[in-house]
Legacy VTK file of the C-alpha trace (Angstrom):
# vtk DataFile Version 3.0
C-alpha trace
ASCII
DATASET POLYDATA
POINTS 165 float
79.603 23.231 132.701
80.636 26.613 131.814
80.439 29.929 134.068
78.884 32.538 132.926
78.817 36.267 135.098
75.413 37.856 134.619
75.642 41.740 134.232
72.528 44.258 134.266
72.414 47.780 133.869
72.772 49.799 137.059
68.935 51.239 136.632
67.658 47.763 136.377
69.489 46.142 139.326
69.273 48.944 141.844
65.367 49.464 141.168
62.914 47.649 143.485
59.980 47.062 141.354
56.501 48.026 143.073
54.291 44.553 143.580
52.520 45.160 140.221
55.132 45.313 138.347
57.313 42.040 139.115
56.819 39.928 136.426
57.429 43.168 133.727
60.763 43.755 136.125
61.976 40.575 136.110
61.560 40.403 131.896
63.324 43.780 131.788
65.919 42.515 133.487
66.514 38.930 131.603
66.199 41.307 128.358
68.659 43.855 129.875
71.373 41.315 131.292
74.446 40.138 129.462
76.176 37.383 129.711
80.142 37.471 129.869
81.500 33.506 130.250
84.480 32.483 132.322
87.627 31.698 130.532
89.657 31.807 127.792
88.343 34.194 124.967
90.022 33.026 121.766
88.757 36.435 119.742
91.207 38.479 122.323
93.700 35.898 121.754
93.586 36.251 117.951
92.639 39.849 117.695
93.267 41.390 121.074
93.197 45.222 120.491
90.273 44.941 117.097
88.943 42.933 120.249
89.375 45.256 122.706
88.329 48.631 120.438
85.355 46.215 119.353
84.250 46.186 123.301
84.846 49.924 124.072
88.184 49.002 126.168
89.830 52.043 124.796
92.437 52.113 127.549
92.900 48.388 127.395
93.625 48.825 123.221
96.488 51.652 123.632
97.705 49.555 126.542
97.720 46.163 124.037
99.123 48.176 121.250
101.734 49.715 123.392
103.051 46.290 124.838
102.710 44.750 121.362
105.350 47.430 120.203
107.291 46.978 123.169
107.582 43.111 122.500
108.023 43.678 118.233
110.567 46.406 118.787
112.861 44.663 121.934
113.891 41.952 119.382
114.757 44.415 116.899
116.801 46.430 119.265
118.805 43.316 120.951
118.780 41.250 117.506
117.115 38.376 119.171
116.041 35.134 117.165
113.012 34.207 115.779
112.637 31.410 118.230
112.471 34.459 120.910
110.331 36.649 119.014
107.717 33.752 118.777
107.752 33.194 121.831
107.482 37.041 123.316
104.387 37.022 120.605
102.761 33.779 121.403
103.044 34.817 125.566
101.508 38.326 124.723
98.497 36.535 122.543
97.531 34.085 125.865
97.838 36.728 128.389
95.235 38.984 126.612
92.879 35.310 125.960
93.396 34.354 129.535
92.784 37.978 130.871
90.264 39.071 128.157
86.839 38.044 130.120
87.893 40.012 133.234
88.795 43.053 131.361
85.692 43.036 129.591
84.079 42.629 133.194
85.963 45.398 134.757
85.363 47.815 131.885
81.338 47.016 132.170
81.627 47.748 135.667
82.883 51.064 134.850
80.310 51.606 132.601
77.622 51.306 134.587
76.916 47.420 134.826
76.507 45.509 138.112
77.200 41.924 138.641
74.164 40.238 139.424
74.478 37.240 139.265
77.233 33.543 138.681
75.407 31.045 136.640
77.086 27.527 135.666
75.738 26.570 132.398
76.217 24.228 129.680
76.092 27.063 126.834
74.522 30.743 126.849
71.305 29.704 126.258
71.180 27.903 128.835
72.690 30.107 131.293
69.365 32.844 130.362
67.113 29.969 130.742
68.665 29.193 134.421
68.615 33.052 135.018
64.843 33.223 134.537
64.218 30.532 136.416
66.186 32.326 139.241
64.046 35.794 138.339
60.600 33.786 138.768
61.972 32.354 142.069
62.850 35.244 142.868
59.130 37.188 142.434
57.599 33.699 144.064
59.647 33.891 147.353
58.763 36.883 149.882
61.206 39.441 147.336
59.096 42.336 149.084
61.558 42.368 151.944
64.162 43.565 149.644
66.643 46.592 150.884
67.225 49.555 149.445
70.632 48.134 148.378
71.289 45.963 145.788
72.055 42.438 146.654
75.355 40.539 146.794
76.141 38.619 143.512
74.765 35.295 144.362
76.758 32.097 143.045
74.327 29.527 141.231
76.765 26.850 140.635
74.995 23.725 139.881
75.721 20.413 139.760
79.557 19.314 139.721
81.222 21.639 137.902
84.362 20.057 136.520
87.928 21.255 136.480
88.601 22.367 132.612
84.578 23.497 131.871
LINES 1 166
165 0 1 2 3 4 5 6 7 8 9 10 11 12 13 14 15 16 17 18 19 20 21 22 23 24 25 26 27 28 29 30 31 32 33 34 35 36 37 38 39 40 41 42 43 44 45 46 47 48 49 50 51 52 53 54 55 56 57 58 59 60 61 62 63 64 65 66 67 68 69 70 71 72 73 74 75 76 77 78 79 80 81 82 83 84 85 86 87 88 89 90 91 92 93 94 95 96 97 98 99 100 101 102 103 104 105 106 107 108 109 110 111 112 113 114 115 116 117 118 119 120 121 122 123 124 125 126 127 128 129 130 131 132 133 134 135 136 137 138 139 140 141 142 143 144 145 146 147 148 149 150 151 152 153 154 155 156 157 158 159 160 161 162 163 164
């Protein structure tokens, strides 16, 4: 099973929808909400700042290309071997796949997004079709009582996760 973080709009999970209007709440949110998985992301490993300008992590791409110069130009400078250069480029290509999920996270929470929700899923799909199964739940179960405030990111894990999913 994978993990996927389940980010809405700050309009959409901040409103309390009036009794009526439930069901057309709970759609707009599970047709606002995206999905950003936990782990690895092998585009930001291959293409981290096309990756990051792709995403509107501005900051995050003049950071990337700034460290990426740092790491091309320090071999140059102390005439290091290729076996060094390699690896200086091959550590800078996992740290941005192994960190590329939570910067995308952190730069939709400064966008405006709110973390809703953790779902463990087997793919995306799946992860929406658990989410609106949560939603409907959700509009079943006494949701009338719900505070001004929106509430804390809940974590839907599921059946045994695994170590490596």
């Amino acid at each position: 099973m994978r993990y996927y973080t389940v980010h809405l709009p700050r309009a959409l999970s901040q409103g309390a929808p009036a009794e009526g209007d439930r069901a057309a709440g709970a759609g707009q949110a599970l047709g606002g909400a995206l999905f950003v998985r936990e782990g690895f992301n092998w585009l930001a490993f291959l293409f981290s700042i096309p990756w990051a300008i792709g995403h509107g992590l501005w900051l995050g791409a003049l950071i990337m290309a700034a460290a990426l110069a740092v790491i091309v130009g320090v071999p140059e400078i102390f005439a290091l071997d290729w076996g060094s250069r390699a690896v200086l480029l091959i550590g800078y290509a996992l740290f941005c796949g192994f960190n590329g999920n939570d910067w995308r996270r952190l730069g939709l929470a400064q966008d405006g997004w709110d973390l809703v929700s953790v779902i463990a899923a087997r793919n995306q799909d799946h992860a929406v079709m658990r989410l609106a199964r949560l939603l409907s739940s959700e509009d079943d179960g006494g949701a009338s009582s719900r505070a001004a405030a929106p509430p804390p990111p809940r974590l839907d894990i599921g059946p045994s996760p695994g170590f490596w999913s």
